[in-house]
C-alpha positions in Angstrom: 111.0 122.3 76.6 112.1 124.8 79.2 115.2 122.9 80.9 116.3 125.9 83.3 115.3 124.2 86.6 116.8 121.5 88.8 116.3 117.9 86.8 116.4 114.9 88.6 116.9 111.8 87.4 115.2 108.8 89.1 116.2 105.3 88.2 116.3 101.6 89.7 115.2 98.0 89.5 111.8 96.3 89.7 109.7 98.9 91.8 112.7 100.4 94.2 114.2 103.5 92.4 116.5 106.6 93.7 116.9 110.2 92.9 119.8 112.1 92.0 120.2 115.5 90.4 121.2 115.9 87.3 124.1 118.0 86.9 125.3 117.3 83.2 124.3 119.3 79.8 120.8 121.2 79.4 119.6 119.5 76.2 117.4 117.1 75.2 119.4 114.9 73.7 122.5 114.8 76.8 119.5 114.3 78.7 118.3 110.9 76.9 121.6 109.6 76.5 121.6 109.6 80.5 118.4 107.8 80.4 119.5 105.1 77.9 123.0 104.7 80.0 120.6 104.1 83.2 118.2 101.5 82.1 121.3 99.4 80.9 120.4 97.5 77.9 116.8 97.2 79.9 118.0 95.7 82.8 116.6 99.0 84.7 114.0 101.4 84.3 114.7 105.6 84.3 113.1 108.4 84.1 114.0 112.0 84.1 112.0 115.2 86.2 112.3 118.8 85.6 111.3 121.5 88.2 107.6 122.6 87.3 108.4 126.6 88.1 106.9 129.0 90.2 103.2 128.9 89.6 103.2 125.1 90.8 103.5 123.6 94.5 107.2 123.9 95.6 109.5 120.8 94.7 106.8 119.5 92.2 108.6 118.2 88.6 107.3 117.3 85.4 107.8 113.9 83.7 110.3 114.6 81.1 108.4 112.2 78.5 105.5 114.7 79.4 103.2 112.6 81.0 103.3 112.8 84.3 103.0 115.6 86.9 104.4 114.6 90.7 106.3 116.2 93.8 109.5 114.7 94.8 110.8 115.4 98.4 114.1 116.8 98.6 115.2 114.6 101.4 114.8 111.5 98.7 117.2 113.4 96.2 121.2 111.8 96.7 123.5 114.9 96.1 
């Protein structure tokens, strides 16, 4: 999995969620131990999105899990 672009890391309760970049290690694993820390004990829901690349629509991320395919406006992204 290439992890070189911007990840983003959307998480929340019931159907509200927010976005925040991920800014921690590039691998899989430090990746899913974010995930697991975020949904606390199942309590919330997480997911993690990494930047598509070039030959896709600007600001569109794949699903981390690999089934999903969606644009995520930068203006919804915390910093």
């Amino acid at each position: 999995m290439n992890l070189e672009g911007k990840i983003i890391i959307q998480s929340g309760e019931g159907e509200t969620g927010s976005f925040d970049i991920y800014l921690g290690k590039r691998s899989e694993r430090a990746i899913q131990l974010r995930l697991t820390r975020e949904r606390s004990h199942g309590d919330r829901w997480a997911r993690a999105w990494i930047e598509a690349g070039p030959e896709y629509v600007e600001n569109t991320f794949f699903d981390f899990d690999g089934d999903g395919l969606r644009t995520i406006n930068p203006e919804d992204v915390d910093e």
